[in-house]
Structures are given as structure tokens and as C-alpha cells.
RODO-2510 file (C-alpha; in nm, 4 decimals, decimal comma):
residues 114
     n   res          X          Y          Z
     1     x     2,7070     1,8865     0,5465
     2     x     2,7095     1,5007     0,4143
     3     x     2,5590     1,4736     0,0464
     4     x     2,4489     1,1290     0,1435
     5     x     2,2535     1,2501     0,4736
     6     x     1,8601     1,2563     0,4441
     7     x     1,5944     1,3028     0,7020
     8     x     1,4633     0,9973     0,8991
     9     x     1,0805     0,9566     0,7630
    10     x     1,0891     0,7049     1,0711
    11     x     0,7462     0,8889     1,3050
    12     x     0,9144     0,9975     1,6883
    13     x     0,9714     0,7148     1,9379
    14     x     0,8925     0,4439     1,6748
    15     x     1,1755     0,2226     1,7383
    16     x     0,9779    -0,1381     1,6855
    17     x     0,9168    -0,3130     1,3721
    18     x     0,6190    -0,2416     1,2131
    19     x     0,3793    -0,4634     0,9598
    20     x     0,1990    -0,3449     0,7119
    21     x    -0,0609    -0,5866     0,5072
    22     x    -0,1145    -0,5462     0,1068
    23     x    -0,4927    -0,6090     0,0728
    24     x    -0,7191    -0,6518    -0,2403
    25     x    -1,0314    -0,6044    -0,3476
    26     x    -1,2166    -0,5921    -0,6616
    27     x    -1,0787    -0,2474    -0,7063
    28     x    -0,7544    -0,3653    -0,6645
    29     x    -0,4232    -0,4274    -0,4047
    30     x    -0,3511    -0,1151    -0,1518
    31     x    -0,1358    -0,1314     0,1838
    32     x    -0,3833    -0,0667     0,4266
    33     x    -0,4055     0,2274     0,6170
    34     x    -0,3373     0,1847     0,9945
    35     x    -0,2335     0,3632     1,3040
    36     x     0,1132     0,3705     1,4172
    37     x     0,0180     0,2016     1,7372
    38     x    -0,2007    -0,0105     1,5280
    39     x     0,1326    -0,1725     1,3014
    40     x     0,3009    -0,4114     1,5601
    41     x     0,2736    -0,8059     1,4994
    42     x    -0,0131    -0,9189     1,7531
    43     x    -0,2147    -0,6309     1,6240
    44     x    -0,2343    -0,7215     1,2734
    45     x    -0,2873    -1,0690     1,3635
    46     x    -0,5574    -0,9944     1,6016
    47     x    -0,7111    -0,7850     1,2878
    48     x    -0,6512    -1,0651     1,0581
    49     x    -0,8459    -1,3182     1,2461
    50     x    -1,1153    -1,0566     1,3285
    51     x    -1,2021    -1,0632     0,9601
    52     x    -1,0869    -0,6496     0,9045
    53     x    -0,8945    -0,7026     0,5448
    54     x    -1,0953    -0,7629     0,2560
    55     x    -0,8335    -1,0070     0,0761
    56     x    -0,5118    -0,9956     0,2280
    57     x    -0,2292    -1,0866     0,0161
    58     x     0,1020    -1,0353     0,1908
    59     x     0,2494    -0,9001     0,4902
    60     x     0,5479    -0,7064     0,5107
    61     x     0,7928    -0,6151     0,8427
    62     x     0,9994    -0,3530     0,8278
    63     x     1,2253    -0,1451     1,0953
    64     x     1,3959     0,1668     0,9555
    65     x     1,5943     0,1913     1,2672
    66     x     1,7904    -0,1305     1,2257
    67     x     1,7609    -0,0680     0,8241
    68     x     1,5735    -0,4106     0,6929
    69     x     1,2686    -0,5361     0,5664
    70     x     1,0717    -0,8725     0,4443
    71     x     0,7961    -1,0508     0,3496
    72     x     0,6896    -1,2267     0,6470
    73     x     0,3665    -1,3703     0,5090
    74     x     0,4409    -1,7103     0,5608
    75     x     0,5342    -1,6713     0,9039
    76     x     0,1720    -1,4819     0,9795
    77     x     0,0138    -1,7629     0,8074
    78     x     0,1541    -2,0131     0,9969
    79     x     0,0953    -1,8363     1,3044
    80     x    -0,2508    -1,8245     1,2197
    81     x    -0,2890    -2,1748     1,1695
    82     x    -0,0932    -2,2556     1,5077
    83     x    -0,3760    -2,0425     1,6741
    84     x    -0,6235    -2,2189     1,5007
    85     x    -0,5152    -2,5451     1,5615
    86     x    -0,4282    -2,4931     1,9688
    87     x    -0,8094    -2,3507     1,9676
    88     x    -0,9387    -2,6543     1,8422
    89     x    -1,1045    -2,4441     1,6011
    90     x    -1,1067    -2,4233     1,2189
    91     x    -0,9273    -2,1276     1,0539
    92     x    -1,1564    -1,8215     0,9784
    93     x    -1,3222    -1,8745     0,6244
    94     x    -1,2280    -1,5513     0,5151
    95     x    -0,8422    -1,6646     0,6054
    96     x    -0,8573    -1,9861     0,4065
    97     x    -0,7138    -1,8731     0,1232
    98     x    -0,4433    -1,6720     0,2856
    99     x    -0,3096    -1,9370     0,4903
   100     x    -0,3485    -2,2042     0,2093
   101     x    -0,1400    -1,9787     0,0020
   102     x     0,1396    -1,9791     0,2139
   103     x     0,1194    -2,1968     0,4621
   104     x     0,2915    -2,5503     0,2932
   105     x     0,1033    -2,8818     0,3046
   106     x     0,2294    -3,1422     0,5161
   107     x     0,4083    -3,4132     0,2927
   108     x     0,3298    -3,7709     0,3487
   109     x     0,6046    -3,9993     0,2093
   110     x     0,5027    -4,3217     0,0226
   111     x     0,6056    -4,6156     0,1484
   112     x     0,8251    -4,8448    -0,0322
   113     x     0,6654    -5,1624    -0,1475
   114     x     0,8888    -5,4641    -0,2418
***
């Protein structure tokens, strides 16, 4: 037997990458509890801009099959405002923050006067 082998904690058939959101409230950060089928990346945004986190701070992909992981926060973000902004709409308040956190300001350059 290999001394380096250990048993896959990866759930049956779970092949996909799966996000998990880090979400406070005033008793403090926790990754949320969700359902396997519940951890894919148009779930969590639909849950996001259905107002189901409290505070969320970060989201995090991961796929133990491939064997990598990240902070893909900004990405979400800015997915979130691209919704918002094809809806015509203005981003949920209880997103504000969120997306404002990560989600960089467009930078106007000065002009050069002579």
C-alpha cells in the first residue's frame, strides 16, 4: 500500500467545481451550508442576488478532481454587476457592498492641459 494514498473526501459523481461563499454576521464569518447540487456557479449567483447571505464576504471555487482552488470573488462580483447593468436595473442593496468591494472603479484619465 502507498504511504502517501488517502481517501477522496470528494461526495460520488461530483466531478464539477463547486463554490462555496464565506458569510458574516454579527456573530461572525462561517462558509455557508449548502447542498451539493446547490454549490455550482449560477446557483450561488442566483442566491446572491435573491438576497439569501447575510454579508457575504468571499467566494471560493474549488474542484478536488482536477486538484485546485481560488478566490473567485471578484469574478462573482463582476458578474453581478454585468447582470445588473444588462437589466437596466441597480444592483441589489444588500449586494452593494460586496460588489463595491471587489468590483474596481472605472478610472477616468485627466486630460493634459498645456
Amino acid at each position: 500500500m502507498r504511504s502517501d494514498w488517502s481517501p477522496s473526501v470528494v461526495p460520488a459523481g461530483v466531478h464539477d467545481t463547486v463554490y462555496l461563499v464565506v458569510d458574516c454576521s454579527s456573530s461572525g464569518c462561517v462558509w455557508r451550508e449548502a447542498d451539493i447540487a446547490g454549490t455550482d456557479l449560477e446557483t450561488v449567483i442566483k442566491d446572491l442576488l435573491a438576497g439569501e447571505y447575510s454579508d457575504p464576504l468571499c467566494v471560493i471555487a474549488f474542484n478536488a478532481t482536477e486538484n485546485w482552488s481560488r478566490d473567485v470573488t471578484a469574478d462573482i462580483a463582476r458578474e453581478i454587476q454585468e447582470r445588473s447593468d444588462l437589466a437596466y436595473e441597480d444592483i441589489p442593496s444588500w449586494l452593494e457592498d460586496f460588489v463595491h468591494r471587489h468590483v474596481s472603479p472605472e478610472v477616468q484619465l485627466p486630460l493634459r492641459l498645456r
